[in-house]
Backbone of each chain as nested JSON, in Angstrom:
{
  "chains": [
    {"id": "A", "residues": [
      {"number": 1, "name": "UNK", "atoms": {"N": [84.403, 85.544, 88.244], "CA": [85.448, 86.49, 87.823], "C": [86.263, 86.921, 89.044]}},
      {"number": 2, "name": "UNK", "atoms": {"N": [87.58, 86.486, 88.679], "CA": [88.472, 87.08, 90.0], "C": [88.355, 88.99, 90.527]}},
      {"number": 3, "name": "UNK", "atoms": {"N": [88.336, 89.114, 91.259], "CA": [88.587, 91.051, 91.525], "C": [89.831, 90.953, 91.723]}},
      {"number": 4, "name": "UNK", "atoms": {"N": [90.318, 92.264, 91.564], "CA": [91.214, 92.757, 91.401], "C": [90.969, 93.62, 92.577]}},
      {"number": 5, "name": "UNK", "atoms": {"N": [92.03, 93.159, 93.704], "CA": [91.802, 94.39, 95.385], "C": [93.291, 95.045, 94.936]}},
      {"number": 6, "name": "UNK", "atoms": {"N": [92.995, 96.114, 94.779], "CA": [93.779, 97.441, 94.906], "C": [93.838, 98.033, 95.977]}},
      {"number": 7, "name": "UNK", "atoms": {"N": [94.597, 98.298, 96.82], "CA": [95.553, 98.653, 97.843], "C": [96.22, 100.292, 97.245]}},
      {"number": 8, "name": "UNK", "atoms": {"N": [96.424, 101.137, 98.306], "CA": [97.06, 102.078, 98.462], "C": [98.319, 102.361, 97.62]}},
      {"number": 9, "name": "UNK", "atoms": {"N": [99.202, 100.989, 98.349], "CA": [100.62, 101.175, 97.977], "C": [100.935, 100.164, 96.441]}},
      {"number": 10, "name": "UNK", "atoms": {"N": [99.745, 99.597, 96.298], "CA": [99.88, 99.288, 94.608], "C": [100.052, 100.262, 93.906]}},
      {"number": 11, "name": "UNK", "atoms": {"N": [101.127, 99.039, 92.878], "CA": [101.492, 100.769, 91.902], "C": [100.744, 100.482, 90.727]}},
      {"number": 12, "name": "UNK", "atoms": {"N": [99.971, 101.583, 90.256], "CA": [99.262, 102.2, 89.477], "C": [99.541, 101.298, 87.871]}},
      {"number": 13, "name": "UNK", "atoms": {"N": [100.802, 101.305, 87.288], "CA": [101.017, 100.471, 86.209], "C": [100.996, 98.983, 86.394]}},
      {"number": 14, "name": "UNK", "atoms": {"N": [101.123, 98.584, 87.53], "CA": [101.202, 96.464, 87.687], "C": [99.668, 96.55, 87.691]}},
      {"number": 15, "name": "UNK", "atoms": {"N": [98.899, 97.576, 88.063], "CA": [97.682, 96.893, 88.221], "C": [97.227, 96.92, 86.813]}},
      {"number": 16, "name": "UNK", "atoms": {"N": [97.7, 98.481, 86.02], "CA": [96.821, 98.598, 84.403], "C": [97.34, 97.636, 84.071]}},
      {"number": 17, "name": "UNK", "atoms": {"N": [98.442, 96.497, 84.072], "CA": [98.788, 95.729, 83.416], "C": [97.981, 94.136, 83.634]}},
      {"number": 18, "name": "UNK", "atoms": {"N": [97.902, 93.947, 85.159], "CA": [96.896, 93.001, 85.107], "C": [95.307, 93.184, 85.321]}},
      {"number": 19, "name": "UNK", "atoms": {"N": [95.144, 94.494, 84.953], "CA": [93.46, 94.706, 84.257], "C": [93.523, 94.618, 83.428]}},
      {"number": 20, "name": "UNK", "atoms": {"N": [94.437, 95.098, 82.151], "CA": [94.278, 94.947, 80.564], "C": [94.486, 93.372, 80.08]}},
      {"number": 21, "name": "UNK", "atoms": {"N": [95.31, 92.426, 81.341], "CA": [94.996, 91.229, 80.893], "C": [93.814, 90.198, 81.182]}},
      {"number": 22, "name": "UNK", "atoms": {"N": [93.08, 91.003, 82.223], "CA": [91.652, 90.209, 82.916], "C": [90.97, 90.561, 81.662]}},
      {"number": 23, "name": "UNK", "atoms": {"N": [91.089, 91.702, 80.988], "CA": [89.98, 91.877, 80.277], "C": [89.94, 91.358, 79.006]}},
      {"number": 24, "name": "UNK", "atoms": {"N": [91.375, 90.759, 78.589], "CA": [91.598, 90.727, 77.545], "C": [90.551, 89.309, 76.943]}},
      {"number": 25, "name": "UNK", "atoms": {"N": [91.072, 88.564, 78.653], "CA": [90.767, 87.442, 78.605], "C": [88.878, 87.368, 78.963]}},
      {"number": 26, "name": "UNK", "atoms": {"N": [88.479, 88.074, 79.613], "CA": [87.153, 87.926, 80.49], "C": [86.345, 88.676, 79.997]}},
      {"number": 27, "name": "UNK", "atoms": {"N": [86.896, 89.662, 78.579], "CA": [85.802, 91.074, 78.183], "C": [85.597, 92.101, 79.317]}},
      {"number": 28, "name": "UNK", "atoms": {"N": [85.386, 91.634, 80.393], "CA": [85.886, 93.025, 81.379], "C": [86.389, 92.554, 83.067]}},
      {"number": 29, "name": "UNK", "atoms": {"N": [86.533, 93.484, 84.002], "CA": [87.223, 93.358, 85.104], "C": [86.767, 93.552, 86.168]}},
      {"number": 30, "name": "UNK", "atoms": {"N": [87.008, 93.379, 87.426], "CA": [86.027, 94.194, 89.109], "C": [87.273, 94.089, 89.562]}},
      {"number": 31, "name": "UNK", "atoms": {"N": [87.255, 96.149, 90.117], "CA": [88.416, 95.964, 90.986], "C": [87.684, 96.378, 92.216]}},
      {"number": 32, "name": "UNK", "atoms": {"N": [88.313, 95.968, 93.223], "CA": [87.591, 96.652, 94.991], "C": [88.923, 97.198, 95.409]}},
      {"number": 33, "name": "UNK", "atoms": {"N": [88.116, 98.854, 96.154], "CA": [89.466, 99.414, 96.541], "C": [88.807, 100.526, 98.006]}},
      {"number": 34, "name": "UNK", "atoms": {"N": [89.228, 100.154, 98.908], "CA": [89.004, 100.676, 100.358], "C": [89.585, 101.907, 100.878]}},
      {"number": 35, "name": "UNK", "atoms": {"N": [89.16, 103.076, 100.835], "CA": [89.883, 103.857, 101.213], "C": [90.312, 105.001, 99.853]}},
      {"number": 36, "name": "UNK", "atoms": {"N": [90.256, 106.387, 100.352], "CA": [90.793, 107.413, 99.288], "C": [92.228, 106.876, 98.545]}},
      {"number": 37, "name": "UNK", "atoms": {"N": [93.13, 106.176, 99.352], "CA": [94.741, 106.223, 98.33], "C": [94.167, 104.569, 97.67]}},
      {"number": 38, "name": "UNK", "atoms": {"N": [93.636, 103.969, 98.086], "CA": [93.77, 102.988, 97.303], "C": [92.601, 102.812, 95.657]}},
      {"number": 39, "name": "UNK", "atoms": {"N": [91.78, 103.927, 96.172], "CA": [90.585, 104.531, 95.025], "C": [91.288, 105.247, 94.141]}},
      {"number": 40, "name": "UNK", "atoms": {"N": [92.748, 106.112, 94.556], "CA": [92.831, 106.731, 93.71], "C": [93.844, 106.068, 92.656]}},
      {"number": 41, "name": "UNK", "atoms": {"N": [94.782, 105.173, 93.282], "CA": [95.686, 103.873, 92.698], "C": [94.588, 103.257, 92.078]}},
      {"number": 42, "name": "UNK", "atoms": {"N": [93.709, 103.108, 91.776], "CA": [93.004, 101.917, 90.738], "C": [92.337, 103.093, 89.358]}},
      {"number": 43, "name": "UNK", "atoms": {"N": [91.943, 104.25, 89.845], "CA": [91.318, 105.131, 88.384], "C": [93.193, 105.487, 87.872]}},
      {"number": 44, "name": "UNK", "atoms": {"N": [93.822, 105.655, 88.322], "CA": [94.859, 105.778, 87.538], "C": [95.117, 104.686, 86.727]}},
      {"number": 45, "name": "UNK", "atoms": {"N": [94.829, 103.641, 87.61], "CA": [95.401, 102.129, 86.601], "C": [94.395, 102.125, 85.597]}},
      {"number": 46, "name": "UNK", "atoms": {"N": [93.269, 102.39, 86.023], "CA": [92.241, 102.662, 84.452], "C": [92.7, 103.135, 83.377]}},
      {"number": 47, "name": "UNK", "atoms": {"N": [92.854, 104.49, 84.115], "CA": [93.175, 105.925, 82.787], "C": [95.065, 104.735, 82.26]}},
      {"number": 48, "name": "UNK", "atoms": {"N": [95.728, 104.579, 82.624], "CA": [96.676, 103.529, 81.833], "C": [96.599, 102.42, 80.975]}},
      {"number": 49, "name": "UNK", "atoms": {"N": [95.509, 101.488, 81.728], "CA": [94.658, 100.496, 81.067], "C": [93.857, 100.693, 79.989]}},
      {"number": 50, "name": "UNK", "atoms": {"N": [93.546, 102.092, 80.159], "CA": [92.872, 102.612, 78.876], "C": [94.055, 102.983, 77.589]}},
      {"number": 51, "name": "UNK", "atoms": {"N": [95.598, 103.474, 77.912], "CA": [95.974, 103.576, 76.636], "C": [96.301, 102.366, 76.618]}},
      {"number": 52, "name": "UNK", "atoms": {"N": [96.749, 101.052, 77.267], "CA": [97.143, 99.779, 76.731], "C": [96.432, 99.399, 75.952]}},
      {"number": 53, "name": "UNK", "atoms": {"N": [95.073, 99.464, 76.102], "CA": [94.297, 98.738, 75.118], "C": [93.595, 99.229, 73.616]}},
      {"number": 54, "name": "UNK", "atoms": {"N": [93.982, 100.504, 73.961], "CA": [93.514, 101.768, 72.778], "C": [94.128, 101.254, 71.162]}},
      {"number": 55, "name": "UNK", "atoms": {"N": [95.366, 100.853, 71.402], "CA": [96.128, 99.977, 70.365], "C": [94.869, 98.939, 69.49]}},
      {"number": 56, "name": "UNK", "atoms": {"N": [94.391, 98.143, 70.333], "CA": [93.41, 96.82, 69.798], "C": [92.274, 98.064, 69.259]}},
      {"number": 57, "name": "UNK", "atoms": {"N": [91.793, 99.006, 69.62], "CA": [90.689, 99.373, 69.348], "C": [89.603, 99.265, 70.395]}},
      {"number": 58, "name": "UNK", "atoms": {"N": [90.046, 99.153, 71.559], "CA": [89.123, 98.884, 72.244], "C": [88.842, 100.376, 73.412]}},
      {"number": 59, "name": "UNK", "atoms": {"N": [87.956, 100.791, 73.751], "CA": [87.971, 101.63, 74.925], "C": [87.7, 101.567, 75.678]}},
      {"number": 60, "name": "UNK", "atoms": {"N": [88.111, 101.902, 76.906], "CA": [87.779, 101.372, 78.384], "C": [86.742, 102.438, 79.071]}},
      {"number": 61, "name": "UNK", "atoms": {"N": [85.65, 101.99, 79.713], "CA": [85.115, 102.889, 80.6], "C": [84.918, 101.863, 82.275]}},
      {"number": 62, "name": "UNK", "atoms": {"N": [84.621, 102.628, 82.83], "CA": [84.424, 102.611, 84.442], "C": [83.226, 102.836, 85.083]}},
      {"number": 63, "name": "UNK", "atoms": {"N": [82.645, 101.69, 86.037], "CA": [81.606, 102.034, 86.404], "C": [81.477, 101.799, 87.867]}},
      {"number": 64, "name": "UNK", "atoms": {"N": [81.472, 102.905, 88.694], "CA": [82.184, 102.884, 89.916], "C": [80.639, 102.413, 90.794]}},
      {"number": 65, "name": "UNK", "atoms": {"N": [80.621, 101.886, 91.527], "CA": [79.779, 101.401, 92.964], "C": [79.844, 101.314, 94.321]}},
      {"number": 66, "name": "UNK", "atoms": {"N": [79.084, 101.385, 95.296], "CA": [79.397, 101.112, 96.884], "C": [79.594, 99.321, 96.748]}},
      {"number": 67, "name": "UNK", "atoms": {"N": [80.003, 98.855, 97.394], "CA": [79.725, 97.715, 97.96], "C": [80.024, 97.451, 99.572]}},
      {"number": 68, "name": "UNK", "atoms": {"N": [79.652, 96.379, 100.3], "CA": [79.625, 96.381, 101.583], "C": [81.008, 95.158, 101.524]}},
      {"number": 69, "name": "UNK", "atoms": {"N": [82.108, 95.423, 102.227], "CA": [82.524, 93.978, 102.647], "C": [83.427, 93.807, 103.69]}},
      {"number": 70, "name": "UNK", "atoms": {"N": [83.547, 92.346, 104.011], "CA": [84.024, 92.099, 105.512], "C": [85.305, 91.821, 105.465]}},
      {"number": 71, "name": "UNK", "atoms": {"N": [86.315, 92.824, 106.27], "CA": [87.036, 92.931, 107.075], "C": [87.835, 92.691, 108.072]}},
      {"number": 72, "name": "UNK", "atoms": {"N": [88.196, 91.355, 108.51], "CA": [88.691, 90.951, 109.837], "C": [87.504, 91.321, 110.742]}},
      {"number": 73, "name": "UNK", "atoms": {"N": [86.561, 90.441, 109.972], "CA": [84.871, 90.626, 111.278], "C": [83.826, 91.564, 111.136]}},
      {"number": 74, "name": "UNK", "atoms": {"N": [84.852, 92.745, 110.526], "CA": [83.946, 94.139, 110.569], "C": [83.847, 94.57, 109.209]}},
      {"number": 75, "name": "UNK", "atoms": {"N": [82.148, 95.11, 108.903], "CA": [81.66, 95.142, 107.652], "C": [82.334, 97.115, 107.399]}},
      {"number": 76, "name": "UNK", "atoms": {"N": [82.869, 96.887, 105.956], "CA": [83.579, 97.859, 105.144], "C": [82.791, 98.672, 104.291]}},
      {"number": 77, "name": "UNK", "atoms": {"N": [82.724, 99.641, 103.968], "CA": [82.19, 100.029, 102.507], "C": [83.42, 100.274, 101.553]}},
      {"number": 78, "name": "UNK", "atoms": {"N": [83.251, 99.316, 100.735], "CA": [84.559, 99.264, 99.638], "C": [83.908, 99.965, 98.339]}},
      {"number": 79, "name": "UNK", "atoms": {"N": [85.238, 100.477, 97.657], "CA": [84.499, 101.025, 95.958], "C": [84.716, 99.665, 94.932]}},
      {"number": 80, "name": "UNK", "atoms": {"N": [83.388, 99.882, 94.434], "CA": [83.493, 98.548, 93.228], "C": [83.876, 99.407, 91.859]}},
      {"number": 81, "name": "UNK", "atoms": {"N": [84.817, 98.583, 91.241], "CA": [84.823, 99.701, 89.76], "C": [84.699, 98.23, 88.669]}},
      {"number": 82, "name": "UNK", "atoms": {"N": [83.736, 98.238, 87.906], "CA": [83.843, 97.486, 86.802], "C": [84.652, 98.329, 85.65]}},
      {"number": 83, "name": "UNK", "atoms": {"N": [85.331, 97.617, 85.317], "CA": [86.008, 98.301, 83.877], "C": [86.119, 96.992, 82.612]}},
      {"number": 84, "name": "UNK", "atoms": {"N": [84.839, 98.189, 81.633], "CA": [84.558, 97.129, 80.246], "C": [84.821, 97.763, 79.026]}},
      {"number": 85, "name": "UNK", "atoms": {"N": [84.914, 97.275, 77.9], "CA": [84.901, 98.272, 76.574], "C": [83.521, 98.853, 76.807]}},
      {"number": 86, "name": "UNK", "atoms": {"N": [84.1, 100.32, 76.149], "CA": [82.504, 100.88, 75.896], "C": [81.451, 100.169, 74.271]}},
      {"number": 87, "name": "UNK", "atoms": {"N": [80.457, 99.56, 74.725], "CA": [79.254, 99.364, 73.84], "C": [79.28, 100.209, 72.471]}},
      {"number": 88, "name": "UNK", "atoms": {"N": [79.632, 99.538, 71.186], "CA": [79.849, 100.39, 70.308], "C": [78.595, 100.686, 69.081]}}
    ]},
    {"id": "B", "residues": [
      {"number": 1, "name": "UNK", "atoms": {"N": [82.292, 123.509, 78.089], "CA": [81.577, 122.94, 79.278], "C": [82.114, 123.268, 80.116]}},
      {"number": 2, "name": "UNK", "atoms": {"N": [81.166, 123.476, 81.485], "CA": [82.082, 123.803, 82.977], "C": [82.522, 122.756, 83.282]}},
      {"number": 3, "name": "UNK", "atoms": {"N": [84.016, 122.853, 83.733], "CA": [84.378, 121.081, 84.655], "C": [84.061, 121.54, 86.168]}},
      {"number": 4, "name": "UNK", "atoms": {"N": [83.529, 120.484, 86.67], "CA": [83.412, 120.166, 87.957], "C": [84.032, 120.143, 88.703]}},
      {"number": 5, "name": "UNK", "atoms": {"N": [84.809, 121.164, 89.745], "CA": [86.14, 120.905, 90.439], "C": [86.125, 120.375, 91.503]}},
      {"number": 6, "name": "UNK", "atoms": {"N": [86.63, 119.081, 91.713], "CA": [86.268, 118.094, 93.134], "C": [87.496, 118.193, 94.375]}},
      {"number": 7, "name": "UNK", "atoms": {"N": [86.877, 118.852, 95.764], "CA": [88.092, 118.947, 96.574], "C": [87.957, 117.624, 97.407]}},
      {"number": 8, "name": "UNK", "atoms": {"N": [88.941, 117.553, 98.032], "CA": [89.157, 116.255, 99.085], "C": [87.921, 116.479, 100.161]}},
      {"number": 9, "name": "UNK", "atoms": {"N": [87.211, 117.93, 100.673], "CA": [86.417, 118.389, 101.207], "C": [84.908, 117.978, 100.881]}},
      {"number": 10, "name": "UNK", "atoms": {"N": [84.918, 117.695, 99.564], "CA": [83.564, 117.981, 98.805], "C": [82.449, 116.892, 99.346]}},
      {"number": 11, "name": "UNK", "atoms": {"N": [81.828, 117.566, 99.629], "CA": [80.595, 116.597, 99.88], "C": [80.115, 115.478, 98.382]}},
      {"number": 12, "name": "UNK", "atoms": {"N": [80.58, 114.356, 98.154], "CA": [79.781, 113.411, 97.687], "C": [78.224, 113.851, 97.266]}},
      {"number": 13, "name": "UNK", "atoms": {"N": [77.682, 113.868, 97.919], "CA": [76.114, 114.017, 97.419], "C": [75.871, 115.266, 96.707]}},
      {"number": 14, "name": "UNK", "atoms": {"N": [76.536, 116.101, 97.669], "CA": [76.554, 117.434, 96.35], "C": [76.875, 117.405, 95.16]}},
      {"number": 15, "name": "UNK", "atoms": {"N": [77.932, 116.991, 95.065], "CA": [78.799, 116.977, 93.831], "C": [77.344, 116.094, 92.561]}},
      {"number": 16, "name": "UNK", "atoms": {"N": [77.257, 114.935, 92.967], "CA": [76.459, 114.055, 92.472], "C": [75.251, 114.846, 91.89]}},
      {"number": 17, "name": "UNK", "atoms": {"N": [74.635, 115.619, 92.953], "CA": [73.395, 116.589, 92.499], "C": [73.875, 117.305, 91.309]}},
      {"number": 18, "name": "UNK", "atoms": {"N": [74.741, 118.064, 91.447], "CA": [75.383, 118.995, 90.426], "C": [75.612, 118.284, 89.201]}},
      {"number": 19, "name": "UNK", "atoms": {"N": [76.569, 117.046, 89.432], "CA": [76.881, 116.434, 88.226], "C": [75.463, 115.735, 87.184]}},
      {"number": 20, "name": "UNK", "atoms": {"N": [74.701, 115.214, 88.107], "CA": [73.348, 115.042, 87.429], "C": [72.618, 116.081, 86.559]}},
      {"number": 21, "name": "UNK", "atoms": {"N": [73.078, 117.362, 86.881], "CA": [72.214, 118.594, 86.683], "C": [73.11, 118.691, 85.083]}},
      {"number": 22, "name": "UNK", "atoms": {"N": [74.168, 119.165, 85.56], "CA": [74.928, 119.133, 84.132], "C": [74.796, 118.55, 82.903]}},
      {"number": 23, "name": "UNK", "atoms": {"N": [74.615, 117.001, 83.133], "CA": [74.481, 115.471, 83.002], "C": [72.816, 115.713, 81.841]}},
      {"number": 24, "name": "UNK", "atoms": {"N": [72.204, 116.177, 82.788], "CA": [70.854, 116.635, 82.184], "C": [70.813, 118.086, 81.233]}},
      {"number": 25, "name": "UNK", "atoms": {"N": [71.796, 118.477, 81.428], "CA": [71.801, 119.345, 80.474], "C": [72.621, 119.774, 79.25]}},
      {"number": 26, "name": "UNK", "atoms": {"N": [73.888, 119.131, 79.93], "CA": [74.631, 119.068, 78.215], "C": [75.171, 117.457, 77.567]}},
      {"number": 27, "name": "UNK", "atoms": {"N": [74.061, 117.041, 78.679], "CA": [74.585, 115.087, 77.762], "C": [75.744, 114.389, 78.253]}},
      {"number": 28, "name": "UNK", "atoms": {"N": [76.576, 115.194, 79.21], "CA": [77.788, 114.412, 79.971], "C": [78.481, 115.696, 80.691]}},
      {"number": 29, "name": "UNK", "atoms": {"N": [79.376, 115.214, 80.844], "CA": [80.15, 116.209, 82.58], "C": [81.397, 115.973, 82.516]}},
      {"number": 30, "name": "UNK", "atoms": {"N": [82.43, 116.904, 82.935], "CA": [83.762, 116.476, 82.935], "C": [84.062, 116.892, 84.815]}},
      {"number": 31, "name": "UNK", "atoms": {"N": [84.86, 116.312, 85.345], "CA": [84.614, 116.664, 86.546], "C": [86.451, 116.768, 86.841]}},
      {"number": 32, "name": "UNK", "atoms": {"N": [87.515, 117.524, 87.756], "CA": [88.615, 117.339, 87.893], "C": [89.142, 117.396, 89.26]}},
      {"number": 33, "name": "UNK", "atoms": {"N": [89.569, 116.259, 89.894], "CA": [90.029, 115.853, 90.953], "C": [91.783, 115.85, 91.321]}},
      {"number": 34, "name": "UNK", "atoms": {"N": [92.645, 116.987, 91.999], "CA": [93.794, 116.662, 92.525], "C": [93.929, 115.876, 93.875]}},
      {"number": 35, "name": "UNK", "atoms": {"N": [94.702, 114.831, 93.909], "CA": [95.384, 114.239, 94.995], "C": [93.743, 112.882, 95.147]}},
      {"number": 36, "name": "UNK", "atoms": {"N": [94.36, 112.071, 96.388], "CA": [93.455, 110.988, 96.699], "C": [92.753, 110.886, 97.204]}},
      {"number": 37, "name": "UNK", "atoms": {"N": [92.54, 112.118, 98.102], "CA": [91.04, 112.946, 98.65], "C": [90.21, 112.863, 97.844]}},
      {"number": 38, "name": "UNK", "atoms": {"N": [90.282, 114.028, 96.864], "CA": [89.336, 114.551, 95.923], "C": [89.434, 113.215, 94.734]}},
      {"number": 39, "name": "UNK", "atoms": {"N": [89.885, 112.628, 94.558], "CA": [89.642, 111.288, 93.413], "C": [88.372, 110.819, 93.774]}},
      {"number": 40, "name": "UNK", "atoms": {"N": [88.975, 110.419, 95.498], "CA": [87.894, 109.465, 96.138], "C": [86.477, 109.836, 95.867]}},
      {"number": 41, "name": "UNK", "atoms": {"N": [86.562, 110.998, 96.61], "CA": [84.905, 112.09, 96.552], "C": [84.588, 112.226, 95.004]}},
      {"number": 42, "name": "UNK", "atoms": {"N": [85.247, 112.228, 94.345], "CA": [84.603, 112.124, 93.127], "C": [84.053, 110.586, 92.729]}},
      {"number": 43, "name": "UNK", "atoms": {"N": [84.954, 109.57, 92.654], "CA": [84.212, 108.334, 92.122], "C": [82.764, 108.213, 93.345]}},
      {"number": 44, "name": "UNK", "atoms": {"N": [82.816, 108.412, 94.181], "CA": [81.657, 108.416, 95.401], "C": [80.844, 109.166, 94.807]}},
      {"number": 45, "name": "UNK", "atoms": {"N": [80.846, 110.756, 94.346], "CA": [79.951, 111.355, 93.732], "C": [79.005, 110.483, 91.981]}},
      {"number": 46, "name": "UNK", "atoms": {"N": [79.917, 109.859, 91.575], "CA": [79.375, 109.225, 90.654], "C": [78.636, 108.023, 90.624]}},
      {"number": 47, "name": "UNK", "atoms": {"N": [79.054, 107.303, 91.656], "CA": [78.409, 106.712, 92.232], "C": [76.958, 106.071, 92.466]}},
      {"number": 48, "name": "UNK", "atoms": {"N": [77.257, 107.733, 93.426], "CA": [75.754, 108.492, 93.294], "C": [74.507, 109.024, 92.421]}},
      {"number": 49, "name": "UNK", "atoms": {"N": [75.1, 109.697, 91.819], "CA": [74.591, 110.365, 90.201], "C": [74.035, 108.834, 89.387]}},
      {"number": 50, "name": "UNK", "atoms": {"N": [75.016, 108.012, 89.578], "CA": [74.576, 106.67, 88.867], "C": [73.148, 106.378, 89.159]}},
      {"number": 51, "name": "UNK", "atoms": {"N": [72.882, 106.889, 90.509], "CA": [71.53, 105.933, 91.31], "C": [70.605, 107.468, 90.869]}},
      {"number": 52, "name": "UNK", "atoms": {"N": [70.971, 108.234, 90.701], "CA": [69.77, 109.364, 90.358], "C": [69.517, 109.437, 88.8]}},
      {"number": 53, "name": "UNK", "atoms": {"N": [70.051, 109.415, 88.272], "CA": [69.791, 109.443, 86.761], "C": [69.009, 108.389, 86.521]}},
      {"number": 54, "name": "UNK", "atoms": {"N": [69.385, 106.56, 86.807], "CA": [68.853, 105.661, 86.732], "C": [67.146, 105.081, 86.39]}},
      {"number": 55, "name": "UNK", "atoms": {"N": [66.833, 106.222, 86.813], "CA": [64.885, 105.892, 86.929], "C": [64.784, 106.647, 85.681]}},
      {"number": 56, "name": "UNK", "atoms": {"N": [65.475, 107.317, 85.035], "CA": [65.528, 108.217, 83.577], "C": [65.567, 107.649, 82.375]}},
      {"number": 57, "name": "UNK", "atoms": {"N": [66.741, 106.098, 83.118], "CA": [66.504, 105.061, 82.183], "C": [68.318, 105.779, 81.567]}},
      {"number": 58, "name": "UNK", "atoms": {"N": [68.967, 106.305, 82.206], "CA": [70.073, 106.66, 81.568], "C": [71.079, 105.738, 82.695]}},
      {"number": 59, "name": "UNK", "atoms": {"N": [72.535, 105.205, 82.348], "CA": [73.058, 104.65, 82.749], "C": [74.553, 105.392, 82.37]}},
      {"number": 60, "name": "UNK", "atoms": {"N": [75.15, 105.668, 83.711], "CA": [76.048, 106.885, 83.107], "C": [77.442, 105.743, 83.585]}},
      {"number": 61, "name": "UNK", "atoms": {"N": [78.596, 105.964, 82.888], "CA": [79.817, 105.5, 82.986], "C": [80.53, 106.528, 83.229]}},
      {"number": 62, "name": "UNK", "atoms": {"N": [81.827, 105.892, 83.358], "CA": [82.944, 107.244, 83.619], "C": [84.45, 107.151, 82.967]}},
      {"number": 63, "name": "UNK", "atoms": {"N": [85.012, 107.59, 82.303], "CA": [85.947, 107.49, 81.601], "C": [87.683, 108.532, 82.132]}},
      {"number": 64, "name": "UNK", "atoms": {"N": [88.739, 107.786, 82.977], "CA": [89.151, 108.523, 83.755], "C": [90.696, 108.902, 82.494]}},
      {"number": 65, "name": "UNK", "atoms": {"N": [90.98, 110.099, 83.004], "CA": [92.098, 110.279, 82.136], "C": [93.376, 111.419, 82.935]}},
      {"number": 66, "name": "UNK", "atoms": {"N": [94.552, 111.207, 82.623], "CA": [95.364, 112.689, 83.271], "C": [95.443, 113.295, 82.891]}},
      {"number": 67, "name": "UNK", "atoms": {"N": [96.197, 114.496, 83.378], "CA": [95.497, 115.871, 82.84], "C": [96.191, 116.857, 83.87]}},
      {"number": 68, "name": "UNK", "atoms": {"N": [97.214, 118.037, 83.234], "CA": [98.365, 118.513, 83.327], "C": [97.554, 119.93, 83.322]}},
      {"number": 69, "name": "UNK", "atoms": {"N": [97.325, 120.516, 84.988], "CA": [96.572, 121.673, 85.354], "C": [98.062, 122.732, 86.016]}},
      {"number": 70, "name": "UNK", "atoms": {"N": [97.641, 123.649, 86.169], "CA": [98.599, 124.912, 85.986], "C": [98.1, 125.152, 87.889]}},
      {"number": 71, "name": "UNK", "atoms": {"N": [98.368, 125.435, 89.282], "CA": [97.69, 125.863, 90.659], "C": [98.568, 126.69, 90.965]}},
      {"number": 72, "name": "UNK", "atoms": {"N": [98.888, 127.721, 91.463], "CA": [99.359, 128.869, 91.54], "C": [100.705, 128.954, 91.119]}},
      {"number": 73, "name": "UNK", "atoms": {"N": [100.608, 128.534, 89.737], "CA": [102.096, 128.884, 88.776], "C": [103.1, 127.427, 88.54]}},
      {"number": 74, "name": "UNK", "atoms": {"N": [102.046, 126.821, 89.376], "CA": [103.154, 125.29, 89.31], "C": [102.317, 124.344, 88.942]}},
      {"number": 75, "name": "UNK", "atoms": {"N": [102.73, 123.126, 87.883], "CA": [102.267, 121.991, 86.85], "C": [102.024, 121.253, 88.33]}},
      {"number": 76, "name": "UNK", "atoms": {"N": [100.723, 120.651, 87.872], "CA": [100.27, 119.842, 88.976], "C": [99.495, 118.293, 88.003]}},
      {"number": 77, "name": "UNK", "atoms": {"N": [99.609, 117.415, 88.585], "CA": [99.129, 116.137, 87.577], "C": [97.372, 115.99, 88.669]}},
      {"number": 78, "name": "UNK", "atoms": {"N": [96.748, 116.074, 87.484], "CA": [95.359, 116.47, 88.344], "C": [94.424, 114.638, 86.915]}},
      {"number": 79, "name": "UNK", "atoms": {"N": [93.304, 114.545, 87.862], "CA": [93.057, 113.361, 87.112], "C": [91.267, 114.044, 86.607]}},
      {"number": 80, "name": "UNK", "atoms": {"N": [91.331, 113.719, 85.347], "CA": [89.713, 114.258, 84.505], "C": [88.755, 113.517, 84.369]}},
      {"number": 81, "name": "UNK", "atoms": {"N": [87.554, 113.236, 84.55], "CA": [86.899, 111.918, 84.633], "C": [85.43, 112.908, 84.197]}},
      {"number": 82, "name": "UNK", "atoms": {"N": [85.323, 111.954, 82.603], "CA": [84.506, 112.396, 81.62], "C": [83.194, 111.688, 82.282]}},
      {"number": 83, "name": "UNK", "atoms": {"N": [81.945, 112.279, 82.445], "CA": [80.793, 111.492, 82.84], "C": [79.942, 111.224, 81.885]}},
      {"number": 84, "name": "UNK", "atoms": {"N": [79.349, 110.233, 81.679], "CA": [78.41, 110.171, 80.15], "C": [77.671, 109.145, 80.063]}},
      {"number": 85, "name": "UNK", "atoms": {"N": [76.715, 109.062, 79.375], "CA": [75.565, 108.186, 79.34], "C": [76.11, 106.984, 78.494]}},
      {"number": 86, "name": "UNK", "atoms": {"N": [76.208, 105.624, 78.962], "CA": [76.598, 104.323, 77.959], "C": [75.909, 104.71, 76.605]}},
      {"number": 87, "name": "UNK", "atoms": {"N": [76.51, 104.557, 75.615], "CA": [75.963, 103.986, 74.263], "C": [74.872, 103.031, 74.477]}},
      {"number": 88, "name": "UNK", "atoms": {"N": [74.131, 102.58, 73.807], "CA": [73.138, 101.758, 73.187], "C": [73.645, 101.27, 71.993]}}
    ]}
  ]
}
C-alpha cells in the first residue's frame, strides 16, 4: 500500500481528495507526517475525507502511531495515521 | 462530557493518562486542539492512550472533526477529536 507523506505546506483538501481515493480503491490508507504543521495538515484532510465519503455511507476513523524513519541518514520519529471505515 | 483541552504546551503522556481515565469511565473522550502545536500533542497523546488501554483488550480509534470555538470574544476554527473504542 502506497503512504501518503503529508508535508506542512500540503493543502489539507488535495490530500482528503487523494485519501478518499486510496481508500476507495484499497478499503483504507497510511499517511506519514513529520512534524506539528504537517500532523496537523493530514487530521484536517481526515476530518474532510470523512465528509467525502459520508455520501457512500461509509465512516472514516483514524488510528494514529509513532513510527521510526530515515531521513537523509538520520532516523525520524514520524506520525503514522491509518485511516479505515469504522467496523460496522 | 468534559472535553479535553490540548495546548501546544501539553505534555503528551499526560494528556494520554487523563484521556485513558475518561476513556475508562465514560466509554470515549472528546479532546479539543487549536493551531498545529496542540493538534500534534494531541494525536501523540493518543497514541499513547492506544498503548495503555491495549492490555484491556480495548482498541481505541479517533475520529477528527472541526469545530467553531468562541476565545476571548473571537470565532476561532479549533479541531475535535472524538476518542473511542473500535466496534466489534
Amino acid at each position: 500500500m502506497d503512504v501518503l507523506k503529508v508535508a506542512a505546506k500540503s493543502k489539507p483538501l488535495s490530500i482528503a481528495g487523494a485519501l478518499a481515493g486510496v481508500i476507495r480503491e484499497n478499503g483504507s490508507a497510511e499517511m506519514q507526517a513529520i512534524g506539528a504543521g504537517a500532523v496537523n495538515q493530514a487530521i484536517k484532510a481526515i476530518a474532510i475525507a470523512r465528509g467525502i465519503v459520508a455520501p457512500s455511507g461509509v465512516e472514516l476513523v483514524c488510528i494514529p502511531a509513532f513510527t521510526e524513519v530515515q531521513i537523509d541518514g538520520e532516523e525520524r520519529t514520524a506520525i503514522k495515521l491509518i485511516v479505515e471505515p469504522r467496523r460496522r
